[in-house]
N, CA, C and O atoms as CSV, one atom per row, in Angstrom:
chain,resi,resn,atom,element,x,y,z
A,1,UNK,N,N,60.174,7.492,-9.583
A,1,UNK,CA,C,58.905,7.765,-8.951
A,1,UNK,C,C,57.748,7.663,-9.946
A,1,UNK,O,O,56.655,7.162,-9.681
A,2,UNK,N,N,58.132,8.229,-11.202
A,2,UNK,CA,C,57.065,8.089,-12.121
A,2,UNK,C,C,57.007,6.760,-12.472
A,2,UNK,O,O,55.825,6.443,-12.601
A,3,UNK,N,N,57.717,5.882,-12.675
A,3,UNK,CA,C,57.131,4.555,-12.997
A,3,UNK,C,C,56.935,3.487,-11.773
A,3,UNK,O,O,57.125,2.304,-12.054
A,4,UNK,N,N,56.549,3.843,-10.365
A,4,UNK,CA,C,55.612,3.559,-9.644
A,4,UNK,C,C,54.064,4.246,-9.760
A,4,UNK,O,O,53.024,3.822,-9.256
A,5,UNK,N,N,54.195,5.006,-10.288
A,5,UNK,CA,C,52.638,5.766,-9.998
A,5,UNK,C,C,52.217,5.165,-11.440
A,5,UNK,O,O,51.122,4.660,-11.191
A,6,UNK,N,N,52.461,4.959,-12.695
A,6,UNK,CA,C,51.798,4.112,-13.663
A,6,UNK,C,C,51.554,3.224,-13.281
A,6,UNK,O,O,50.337,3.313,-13.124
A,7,UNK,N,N,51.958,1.955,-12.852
A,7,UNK,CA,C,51.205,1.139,-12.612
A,7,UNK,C,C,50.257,0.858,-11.332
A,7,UNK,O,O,49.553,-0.074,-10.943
A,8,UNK,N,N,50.540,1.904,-10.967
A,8,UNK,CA,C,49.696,1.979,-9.222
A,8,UNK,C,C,48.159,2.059,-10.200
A,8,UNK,O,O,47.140,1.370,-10.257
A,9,UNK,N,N,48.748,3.515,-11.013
A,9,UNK,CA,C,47.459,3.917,-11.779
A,9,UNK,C,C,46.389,2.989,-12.887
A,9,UNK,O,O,45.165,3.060,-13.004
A,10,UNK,N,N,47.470,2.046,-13.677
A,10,UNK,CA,C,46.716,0.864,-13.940
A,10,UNK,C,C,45.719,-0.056,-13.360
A,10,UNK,O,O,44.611,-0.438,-13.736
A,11,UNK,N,N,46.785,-0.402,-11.866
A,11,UNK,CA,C,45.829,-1.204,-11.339
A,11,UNK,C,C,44.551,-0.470,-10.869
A,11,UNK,O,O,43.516,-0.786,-11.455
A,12,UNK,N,N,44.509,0.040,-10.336
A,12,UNK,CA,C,43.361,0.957,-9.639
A,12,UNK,C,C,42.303,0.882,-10.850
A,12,UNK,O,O,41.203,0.393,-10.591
A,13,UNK,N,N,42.630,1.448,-12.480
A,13,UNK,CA,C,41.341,1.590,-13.269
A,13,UNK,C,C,41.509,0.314,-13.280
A,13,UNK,O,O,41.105,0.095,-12.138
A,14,UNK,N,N,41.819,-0.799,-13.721
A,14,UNK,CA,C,42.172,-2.355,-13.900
A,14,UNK,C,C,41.082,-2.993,-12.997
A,14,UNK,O,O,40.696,-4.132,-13.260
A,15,UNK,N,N,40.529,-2.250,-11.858
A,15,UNK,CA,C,39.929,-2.523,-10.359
A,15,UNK,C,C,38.739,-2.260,-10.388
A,15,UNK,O,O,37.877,-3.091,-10.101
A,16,UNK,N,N,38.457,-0.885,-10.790
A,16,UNK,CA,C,37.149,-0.190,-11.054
A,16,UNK,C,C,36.588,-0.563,-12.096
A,16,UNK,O,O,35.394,-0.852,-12.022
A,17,UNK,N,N,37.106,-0.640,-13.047
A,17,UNK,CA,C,36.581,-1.298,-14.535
A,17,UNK,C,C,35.698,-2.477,-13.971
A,17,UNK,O,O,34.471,-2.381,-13.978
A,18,UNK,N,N,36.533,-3.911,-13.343
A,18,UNK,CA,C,36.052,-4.674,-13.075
A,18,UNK,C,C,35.243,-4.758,-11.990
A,18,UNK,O,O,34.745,-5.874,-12.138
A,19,UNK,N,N,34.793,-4.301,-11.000
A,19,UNK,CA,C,33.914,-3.351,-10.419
A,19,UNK,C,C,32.794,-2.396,-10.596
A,19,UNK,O,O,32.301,-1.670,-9.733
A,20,UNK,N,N,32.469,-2.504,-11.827
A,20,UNK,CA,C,31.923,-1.293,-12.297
A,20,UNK,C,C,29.979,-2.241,-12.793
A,20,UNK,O,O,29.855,-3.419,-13.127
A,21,UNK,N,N,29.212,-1.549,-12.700
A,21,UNK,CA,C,27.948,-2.566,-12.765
A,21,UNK,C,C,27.996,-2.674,-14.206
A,21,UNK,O,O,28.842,-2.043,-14.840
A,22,UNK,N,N,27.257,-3.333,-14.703
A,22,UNK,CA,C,27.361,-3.727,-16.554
A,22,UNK,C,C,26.103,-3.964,-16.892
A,22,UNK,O,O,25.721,-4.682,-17.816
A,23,UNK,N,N,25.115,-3.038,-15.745
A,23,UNK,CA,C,23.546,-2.747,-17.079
A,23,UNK,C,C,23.944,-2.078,-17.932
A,23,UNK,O,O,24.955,-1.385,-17.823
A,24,UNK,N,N,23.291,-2.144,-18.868
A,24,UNK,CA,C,22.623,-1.698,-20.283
A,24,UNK,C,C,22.421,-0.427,-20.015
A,24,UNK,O,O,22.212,-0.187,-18.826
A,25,UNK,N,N,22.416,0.409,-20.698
A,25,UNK,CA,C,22.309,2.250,-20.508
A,25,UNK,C,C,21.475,2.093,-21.650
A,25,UNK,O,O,21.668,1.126,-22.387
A,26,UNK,N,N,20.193,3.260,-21.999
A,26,UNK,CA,C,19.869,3.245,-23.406
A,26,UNK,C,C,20.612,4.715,-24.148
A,26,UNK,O,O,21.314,5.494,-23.503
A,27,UNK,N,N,20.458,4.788,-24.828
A,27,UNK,CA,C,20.659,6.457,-25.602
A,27,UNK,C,C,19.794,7.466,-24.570
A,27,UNK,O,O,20.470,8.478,-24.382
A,28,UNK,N,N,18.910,7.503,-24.064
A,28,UNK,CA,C,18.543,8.620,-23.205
A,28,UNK,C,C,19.144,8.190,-22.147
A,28,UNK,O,O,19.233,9.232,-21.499
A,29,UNK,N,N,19.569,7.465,-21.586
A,29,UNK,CA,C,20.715,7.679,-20.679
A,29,UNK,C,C,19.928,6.859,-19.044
A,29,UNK,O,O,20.344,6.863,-17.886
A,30,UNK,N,N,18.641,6.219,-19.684
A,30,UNK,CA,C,17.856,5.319,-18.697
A,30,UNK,C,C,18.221,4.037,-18.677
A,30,UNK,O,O,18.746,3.573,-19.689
A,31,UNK,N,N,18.008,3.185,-17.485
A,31,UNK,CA,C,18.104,2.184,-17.550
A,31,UNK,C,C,16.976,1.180,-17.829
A,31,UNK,O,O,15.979,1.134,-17.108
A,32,UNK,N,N,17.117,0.543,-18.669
A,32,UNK,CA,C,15.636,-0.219,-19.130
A,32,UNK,C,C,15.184,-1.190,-17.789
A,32,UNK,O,O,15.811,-2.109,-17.260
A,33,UNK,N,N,13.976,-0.671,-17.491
A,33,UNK,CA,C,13.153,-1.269,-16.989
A,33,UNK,C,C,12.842,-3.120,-17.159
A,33,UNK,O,O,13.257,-3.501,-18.253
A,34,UNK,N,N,12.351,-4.025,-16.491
A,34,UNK,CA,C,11.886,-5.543,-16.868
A,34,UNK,C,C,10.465,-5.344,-16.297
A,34,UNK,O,O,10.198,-4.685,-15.293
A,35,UNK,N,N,9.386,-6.166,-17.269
A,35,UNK,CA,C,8.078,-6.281,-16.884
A,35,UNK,C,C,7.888,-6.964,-15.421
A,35,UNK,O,O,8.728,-7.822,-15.151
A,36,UNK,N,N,7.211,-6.782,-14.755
A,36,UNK,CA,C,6.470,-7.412,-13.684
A,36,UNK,C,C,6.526,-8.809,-13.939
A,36,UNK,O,O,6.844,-9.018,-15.110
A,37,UNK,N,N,6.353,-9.751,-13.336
A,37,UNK,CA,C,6.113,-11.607,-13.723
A,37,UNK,C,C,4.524,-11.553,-13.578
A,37,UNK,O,O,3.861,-12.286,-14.313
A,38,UNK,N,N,3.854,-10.674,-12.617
A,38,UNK,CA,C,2.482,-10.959,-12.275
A,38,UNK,C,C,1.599,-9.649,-12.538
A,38,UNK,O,O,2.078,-8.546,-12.277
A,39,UNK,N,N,0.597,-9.750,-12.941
A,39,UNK,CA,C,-0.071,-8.468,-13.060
A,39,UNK,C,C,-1.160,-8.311,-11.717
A,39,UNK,O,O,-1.759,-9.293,-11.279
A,40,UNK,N,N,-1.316,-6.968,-11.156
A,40,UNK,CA,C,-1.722,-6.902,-10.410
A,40,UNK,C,C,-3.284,-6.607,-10.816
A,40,UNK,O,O,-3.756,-6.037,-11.800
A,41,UNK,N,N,-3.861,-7.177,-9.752
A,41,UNK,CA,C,-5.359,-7.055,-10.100
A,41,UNK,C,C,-6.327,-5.704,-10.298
A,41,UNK,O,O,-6.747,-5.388,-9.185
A,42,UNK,N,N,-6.616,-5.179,-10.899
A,42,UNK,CA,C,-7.632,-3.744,-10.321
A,42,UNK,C,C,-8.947,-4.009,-10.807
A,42,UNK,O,O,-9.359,-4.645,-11.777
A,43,UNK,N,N,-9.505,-3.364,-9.894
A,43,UNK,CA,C,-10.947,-3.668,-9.456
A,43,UNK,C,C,-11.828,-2.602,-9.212
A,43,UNK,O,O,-11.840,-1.931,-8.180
A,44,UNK,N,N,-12.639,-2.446,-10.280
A,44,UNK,CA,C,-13.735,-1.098,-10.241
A,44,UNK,C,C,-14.675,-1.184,-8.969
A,44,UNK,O,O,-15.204,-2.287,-8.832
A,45,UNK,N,N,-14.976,-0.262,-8.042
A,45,UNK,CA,C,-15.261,-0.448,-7.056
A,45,UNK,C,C,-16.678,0.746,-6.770
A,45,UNK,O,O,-17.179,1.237,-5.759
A,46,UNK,N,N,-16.986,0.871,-8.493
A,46,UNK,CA,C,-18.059,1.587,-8.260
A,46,UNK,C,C,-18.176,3.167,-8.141
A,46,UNK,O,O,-19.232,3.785,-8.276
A,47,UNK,N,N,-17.009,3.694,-7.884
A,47,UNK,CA,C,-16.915,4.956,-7.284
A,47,UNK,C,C,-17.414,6.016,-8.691
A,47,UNK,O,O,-16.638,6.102,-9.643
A,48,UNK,N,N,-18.425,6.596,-8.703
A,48,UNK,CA,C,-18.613,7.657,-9.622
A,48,UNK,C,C,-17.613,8.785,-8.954
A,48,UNK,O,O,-17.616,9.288,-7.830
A,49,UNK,N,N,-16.507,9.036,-10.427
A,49,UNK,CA,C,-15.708,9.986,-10.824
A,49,UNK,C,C,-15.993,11.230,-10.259
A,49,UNK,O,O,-15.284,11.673,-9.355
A,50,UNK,N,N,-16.937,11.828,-10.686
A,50,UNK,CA,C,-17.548,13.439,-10.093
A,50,UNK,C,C,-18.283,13.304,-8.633
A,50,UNK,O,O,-18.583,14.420,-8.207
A,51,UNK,N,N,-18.552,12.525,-7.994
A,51,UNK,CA,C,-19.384,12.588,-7.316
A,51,UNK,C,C,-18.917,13.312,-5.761
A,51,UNK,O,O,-18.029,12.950,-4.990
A,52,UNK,N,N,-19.944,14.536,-5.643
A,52,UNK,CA,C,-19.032,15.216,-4.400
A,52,UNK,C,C,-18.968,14.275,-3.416
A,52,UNK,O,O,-19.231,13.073,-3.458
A,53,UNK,N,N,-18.445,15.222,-2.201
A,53,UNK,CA,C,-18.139,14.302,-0.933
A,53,UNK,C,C,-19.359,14.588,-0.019
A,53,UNK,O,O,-19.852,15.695,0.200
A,54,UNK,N,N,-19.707,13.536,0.414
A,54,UNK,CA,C,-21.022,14.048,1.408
A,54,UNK,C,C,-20.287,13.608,2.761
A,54,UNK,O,O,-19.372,12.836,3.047
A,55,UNK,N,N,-21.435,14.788,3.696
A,55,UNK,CA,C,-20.993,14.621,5.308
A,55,UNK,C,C,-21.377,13.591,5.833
A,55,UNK,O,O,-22.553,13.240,5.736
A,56,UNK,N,N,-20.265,12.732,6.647
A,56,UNK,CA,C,-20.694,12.189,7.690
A,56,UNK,C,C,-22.127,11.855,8.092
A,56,UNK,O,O,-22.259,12.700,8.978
A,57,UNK,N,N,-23.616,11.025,8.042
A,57,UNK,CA,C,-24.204,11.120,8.579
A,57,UNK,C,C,-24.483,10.409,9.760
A,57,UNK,O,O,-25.423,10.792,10.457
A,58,UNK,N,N,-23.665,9.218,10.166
A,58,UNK,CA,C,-24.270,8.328,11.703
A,58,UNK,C,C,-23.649,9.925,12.717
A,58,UNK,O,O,-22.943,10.883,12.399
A,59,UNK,N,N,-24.135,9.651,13.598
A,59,UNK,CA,C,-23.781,9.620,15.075
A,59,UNK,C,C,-22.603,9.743,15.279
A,59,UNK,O,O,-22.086,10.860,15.309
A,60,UNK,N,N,-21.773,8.394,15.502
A,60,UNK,CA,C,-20.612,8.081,15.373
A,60,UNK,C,C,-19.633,8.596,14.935
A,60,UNK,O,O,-18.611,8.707,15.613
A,61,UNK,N,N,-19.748,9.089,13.513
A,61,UNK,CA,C,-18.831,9.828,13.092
A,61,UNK,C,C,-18.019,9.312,11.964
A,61,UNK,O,O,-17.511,9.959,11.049
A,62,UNK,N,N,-17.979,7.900,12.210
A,62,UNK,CA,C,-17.300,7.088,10.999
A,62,UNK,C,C,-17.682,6.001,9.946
A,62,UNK,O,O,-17.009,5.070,9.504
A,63,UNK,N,N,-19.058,6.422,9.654
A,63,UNK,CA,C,-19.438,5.555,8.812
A,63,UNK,C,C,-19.981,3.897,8.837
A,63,UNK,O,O,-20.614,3.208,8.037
A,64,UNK,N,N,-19.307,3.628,10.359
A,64,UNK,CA,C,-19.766,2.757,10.650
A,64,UNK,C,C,-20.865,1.645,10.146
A,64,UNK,O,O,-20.451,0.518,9.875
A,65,UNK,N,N,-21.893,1.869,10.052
A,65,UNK,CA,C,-23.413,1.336,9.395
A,65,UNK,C,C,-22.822,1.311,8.701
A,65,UNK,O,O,-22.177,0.302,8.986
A,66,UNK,N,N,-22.341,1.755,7.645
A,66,UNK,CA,C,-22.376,1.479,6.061
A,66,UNK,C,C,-21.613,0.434,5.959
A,66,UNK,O,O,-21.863,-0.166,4.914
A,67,UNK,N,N,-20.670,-0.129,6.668
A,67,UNK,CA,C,-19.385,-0.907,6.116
A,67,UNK,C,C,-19.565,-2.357,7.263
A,67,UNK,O,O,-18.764,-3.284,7.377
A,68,UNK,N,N,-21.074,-2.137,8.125
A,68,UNK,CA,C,-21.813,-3.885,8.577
A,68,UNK,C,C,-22.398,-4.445,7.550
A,68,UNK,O,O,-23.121,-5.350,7.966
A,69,UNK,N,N,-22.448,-4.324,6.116
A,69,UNK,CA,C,-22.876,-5.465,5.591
A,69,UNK,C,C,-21.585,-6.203,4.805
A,69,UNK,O,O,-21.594,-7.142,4.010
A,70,UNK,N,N,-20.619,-5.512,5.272
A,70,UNK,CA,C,-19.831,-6.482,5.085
A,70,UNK,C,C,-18.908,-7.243,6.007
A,70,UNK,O,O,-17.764,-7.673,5.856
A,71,UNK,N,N,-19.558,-7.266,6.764
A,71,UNK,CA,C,-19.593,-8.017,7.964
A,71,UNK,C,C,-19.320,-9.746,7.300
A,71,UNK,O,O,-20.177,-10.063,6.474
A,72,UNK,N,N,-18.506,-10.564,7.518
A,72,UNK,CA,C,-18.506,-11.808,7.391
A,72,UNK,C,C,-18.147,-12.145,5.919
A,72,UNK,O,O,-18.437,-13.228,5.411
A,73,UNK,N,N,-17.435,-11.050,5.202
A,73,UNK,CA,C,-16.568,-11.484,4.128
A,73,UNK,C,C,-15.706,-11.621,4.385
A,73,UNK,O,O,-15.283,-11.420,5.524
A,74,UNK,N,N,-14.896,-12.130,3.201
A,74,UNK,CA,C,-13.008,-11.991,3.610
A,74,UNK,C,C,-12.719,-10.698,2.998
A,74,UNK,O,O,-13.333,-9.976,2.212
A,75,UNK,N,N,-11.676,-10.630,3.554
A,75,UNK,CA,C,-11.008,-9.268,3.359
A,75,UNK,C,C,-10.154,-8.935,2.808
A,75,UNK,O,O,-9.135,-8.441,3.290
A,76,UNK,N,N,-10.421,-9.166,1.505
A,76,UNK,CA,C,-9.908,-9.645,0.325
A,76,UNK,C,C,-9.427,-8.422,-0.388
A,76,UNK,O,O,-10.148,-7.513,0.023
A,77,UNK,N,N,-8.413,-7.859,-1.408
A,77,UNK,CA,C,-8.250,-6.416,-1.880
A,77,UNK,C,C,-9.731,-5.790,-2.117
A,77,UNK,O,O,-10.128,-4.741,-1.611
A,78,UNK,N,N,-10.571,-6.749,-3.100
A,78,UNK,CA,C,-11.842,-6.319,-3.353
A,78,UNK,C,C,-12.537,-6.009,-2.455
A,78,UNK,O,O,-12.606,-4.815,-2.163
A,79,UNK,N,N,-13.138,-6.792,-1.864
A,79,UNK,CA,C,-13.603,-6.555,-0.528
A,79,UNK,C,C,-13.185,-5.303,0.393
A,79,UNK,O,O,-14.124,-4.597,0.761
A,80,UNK,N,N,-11.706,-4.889,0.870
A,80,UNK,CA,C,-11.545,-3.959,0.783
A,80,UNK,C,C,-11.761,-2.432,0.006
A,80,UNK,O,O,-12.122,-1.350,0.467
A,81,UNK,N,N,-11.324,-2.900,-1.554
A,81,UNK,CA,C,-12.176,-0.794,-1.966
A,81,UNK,C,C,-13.133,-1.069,-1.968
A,81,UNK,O,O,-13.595,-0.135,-1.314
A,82,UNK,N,N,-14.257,-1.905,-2.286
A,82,UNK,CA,C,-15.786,-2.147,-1.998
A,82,UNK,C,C,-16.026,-1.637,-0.464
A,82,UNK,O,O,-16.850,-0.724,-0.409
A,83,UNK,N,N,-15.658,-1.907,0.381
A,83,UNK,CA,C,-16.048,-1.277,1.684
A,83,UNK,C,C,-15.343,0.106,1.826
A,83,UNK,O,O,-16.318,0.853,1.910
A,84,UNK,N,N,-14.402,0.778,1.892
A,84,UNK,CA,C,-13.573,1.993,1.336
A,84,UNK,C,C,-14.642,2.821,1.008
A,84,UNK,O,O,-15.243,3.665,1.673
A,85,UNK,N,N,-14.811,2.313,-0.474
A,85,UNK,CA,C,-15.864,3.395,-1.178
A,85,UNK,C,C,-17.168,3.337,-0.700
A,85,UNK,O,O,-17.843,4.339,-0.935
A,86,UNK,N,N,-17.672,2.484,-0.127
A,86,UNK,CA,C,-18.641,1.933,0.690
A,86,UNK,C,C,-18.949,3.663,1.720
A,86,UNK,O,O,-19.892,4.454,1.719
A,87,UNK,N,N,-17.563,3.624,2.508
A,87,UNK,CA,C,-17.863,4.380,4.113
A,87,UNK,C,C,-17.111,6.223,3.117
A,87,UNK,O,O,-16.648,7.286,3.531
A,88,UNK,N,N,-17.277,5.886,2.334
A,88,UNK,CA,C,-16.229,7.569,2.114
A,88,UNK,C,C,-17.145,8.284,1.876
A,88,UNK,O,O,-18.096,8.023,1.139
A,89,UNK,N,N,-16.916,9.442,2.591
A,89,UNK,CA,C,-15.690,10.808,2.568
A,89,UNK,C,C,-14.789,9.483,3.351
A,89,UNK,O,O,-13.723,9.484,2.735
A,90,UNK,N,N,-14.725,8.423,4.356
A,90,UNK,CA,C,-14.098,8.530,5.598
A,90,UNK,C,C,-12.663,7.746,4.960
A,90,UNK,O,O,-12.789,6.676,4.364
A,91,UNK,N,N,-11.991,8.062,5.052
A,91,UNK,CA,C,-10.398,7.449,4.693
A,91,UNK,C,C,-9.771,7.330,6.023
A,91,UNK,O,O,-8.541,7.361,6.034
A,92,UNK,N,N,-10.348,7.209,7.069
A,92,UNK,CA,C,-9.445,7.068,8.488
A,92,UNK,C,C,-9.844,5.510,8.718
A,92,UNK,O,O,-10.929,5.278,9.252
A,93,UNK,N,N,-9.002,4.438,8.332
A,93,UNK,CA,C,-10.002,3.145,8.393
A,93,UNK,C,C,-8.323,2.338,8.995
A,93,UNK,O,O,-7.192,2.420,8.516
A,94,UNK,N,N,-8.931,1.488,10.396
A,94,UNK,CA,C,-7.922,0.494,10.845
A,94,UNK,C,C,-8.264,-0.692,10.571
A,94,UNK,O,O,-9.446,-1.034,10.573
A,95,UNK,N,N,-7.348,-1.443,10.312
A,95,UNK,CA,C,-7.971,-3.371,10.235
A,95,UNK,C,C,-6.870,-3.850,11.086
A,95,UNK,O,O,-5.646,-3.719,11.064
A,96,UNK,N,N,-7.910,-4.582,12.010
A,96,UNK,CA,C,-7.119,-5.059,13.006
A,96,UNK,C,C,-6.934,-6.949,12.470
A,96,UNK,O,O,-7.448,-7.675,11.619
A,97,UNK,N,N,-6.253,-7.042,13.187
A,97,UNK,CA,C,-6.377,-9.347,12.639
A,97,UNK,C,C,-6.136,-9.326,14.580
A,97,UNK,O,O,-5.740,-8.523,15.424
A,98,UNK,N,N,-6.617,-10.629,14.539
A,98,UNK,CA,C,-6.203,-11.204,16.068
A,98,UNK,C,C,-4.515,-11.319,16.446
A,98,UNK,O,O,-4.213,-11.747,17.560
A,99,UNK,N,N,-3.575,-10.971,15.599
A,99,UNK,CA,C,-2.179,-10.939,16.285
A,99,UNK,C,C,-1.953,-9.218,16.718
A,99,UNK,O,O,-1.194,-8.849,17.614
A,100,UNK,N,N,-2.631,-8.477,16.028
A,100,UNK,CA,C,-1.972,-7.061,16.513
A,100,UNK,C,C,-2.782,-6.762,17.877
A,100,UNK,O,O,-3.885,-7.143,18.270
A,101,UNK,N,N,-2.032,-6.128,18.304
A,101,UNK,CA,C,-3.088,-5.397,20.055
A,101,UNK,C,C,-3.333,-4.221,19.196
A,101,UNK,O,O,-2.845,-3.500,18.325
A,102,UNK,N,N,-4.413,-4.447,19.972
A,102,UNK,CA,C,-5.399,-3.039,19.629
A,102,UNK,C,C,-5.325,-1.978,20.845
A,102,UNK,O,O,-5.820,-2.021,21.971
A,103,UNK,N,N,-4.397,-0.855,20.100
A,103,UNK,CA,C,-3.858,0.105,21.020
A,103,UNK,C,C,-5.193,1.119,21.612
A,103,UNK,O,O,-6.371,0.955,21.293
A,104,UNK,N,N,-4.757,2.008,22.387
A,104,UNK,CA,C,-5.727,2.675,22.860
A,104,UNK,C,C,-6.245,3.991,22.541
A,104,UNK,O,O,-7.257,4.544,22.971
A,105,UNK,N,N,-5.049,4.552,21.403
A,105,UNK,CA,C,-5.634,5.647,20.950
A,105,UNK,C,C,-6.832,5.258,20.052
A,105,UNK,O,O,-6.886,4.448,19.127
A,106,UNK,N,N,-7.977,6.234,20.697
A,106,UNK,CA,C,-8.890,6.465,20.574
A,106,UNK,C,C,-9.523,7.645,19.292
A,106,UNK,O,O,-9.244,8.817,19.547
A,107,UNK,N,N,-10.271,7.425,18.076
A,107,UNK,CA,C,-10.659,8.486,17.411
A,107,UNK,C,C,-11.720,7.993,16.861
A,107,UNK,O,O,-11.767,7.001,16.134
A,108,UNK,N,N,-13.041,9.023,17.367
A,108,UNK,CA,C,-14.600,8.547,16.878
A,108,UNK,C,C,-14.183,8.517,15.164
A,108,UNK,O,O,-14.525,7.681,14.328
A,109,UNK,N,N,-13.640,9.291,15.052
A,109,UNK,CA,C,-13.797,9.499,13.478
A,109,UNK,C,C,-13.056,8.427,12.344
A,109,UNK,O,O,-13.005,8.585,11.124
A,110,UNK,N,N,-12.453,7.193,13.220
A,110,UNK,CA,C,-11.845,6.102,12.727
A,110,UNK,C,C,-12.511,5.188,12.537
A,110,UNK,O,O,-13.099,4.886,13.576
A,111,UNK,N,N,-12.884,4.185,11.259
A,111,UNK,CA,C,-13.652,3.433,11.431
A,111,UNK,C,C,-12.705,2.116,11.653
A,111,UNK,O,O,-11.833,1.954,10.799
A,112,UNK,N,N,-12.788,1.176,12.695
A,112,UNK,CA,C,-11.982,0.210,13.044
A,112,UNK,C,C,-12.857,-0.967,12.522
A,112,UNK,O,O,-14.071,-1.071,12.347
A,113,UNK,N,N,-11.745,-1.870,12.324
A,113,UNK,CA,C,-12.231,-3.102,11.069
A,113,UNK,C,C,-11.486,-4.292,11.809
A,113,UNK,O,O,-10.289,-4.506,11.622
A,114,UNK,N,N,-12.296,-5.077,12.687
A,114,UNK,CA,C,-11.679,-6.389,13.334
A,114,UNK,C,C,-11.930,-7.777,12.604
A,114,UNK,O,O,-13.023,-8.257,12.305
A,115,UNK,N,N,-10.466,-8.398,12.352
A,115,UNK,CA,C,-10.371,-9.531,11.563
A,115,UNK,C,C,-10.408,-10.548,12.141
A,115,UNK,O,O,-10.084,-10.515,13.328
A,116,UNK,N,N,-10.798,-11.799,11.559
A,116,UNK,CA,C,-10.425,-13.158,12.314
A,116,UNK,C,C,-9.328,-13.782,11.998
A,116,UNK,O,O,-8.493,-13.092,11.413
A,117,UNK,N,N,-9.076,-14.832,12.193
A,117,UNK,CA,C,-7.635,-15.884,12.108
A,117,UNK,C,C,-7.679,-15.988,11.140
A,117,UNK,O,O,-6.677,-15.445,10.675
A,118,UNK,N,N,-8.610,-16.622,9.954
A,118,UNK,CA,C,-8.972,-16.570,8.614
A,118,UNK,C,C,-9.011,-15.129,7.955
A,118,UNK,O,O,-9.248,-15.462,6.794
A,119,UNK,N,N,-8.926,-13.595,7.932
A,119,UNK,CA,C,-9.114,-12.798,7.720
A,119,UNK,C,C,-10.838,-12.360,7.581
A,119,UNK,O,O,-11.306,-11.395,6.977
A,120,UNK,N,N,-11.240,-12.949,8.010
A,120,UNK,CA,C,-13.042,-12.484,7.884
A,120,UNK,C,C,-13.127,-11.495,8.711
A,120,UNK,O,O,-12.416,-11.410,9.712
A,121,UNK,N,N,-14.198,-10.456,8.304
A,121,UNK,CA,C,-14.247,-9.324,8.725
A,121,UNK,C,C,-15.097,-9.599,10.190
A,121,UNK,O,O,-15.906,-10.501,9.968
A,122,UNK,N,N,-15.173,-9.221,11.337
A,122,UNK,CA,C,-16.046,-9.820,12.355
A,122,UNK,C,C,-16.876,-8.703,12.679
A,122,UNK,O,O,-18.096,-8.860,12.726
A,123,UNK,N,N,-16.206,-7.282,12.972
A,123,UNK,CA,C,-16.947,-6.370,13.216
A,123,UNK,C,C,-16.524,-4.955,12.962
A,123,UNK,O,O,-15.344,-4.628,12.835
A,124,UNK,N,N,-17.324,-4.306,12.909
A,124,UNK,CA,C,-17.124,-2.574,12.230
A,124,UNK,C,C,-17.550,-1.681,13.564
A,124,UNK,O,O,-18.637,-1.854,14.116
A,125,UNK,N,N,-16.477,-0.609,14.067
A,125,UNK,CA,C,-16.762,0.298,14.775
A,125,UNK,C,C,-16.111,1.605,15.135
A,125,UNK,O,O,-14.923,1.695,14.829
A,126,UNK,N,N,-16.598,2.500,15.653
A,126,UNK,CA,C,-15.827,3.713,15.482
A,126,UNK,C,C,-14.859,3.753,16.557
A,126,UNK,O,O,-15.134,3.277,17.658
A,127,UNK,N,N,-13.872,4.230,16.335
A,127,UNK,CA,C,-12.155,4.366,17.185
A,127,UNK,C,C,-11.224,4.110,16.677
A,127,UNK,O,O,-10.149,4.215,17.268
């Protein structure tokens, strides 16, 4: 009986061994990381650091006005925190493109961002 269970027991580590993944471990016991291929872009967008949050002032509720002059850009990352920091306090912001339906929940306090086929911004409004 015992010299069935040795080699049962061989094969099995014989199995796992070869099975087993073969990254690199370092001395702290991490696996080393690989750089990115592309660096991602970041883009100062103006925002003073300290600057409190001010209320809401349209009507509306969402900032709206502030984020029509960018009306007829693309909607580009930049373009995006540029308009962002543009409408804030308001962080409730939808972008629609012409393939999504535009559902029906409703919230004044959303500023909705409708795209074209090209991604150009077409129009800014609250919901």
């Amino acid at each position: 009986m015992r010299a069935v269970r040795l080699p049962a027991l061989a094969f099995v580590l014989a199995m796992s061994a070869a099975c087993s993944d073969s990254t690199p471990v370092g001395e702290d016991g991490d696996i080393p990381s690989q750089a990115a291929d592309t660096e991602i872009p970041v883009f100062d967008y103006g925002r003073e650091p300290n600057r409190e949050p001010v209320a809401v002032t349209d009507e509306e509720g969402c900032n709206a006005g502030l984020a029509e002059p960018f009306i007829g850009e693309e909607a580009s990352a930049e373009t995006r925190g540029l308009l962002l920091s543009a409408v804030a306090p308001i962080v409730n912001v939808r972008w629609i493109d012409p393939t999504e339906e535009e559902n029906s929940d409703i919230d004044p306090r959303r500023l909705t961002i409708m795209l074209d086929e090209a991604g150009t911004i077409q129009s800014v409004e609250c919901g």
